[in-house]
N, C-alpha and C positions, 0 to 999 in steps of 0.2 A: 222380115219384121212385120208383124201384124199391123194392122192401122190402129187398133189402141193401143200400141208401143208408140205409134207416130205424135200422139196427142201429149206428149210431156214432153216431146222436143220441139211445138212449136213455139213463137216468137210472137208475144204479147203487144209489144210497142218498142221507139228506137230507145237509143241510149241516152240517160239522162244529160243535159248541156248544161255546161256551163258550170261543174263542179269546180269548188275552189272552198279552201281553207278560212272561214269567216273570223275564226275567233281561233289564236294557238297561245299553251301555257306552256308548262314545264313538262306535264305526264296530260293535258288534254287537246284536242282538235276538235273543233267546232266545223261540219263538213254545210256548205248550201248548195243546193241545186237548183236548177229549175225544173219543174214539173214538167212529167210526160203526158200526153195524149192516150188518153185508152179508148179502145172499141165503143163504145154504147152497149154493144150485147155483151161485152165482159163483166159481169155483175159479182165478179172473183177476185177483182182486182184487191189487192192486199197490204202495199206498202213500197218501201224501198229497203235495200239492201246497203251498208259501204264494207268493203272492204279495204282491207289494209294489211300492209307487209313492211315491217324491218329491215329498210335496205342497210343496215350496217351487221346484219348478222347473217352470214353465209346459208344457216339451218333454218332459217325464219321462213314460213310461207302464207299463205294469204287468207288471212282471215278475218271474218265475217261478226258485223255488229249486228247486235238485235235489230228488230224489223221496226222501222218509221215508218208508222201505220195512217199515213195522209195523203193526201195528192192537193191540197191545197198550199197556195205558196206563201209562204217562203217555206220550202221542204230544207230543215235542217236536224241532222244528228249529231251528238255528241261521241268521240271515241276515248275514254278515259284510260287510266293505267300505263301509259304508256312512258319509256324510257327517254329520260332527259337530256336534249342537245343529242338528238339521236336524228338522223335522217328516214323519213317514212314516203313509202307510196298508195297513197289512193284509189281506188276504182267506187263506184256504186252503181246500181240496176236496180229498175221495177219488180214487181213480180208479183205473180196473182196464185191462186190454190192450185191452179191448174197449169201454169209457164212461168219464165222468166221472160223480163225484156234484153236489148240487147246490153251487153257492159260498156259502161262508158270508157275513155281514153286515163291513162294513168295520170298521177301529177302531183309533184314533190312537195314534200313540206318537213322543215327540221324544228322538232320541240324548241323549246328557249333554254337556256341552264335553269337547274335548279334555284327555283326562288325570285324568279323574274316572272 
């Protein structure tokens, strides 16, 4: 592998701490994090990522909400559309033009029924 193959798999900063579900509806989650640390010479730094997965559907896999374009806290995103009284898991990460940081740790959160 060339060394500019090596430059899109390095590792920007750790993993975001402290995710948890600030605000949950029926079809929304409300994600907070606390902000990461980035280099000083990283001047690419970009945003955050959350992902999310449908643990109650076998075929569901994990995927990615638009980019939260800050690093100032309170870092939160909203993940809309989602299925009611349904069980979901979490992840989010940093990421600059040039890497990702590391992913953070999963963590459950069940919609409310519809209409609550």
């Amino acid at each position: 592998m060339s060394s500019e193959n090596l430059f899109y798999f390095s590792v920007i900063c750790e993993a975001p701490q402290n995710a948890y579900a600030s605000y949950i509806t029926s079809n929304l989650v409300k994600v907070t994090m606390d902000k990461v640390s980035v280099p000083l010479h990283d001047s690419y730094f970009y945003g955050y990522r959350i992902l999310y997965k449908n643990l109650e559907d076998e075929g569901s896999e994990w995927t990615a909400r638009g980019v939260i374009r800050k690093n100032v806290d309170p870092i939160t995103g909203d993940v809309s559309g989602l299925v009611p009284y349904t069980n979901y898991s979490f992840r989010v990460f940093a990421k600059s033009f040039r890497s990702v940081g590391l992913i953070s740790e999963p963590f459950k959160v069940r919609t409310l029924e519809w209409g609550k």
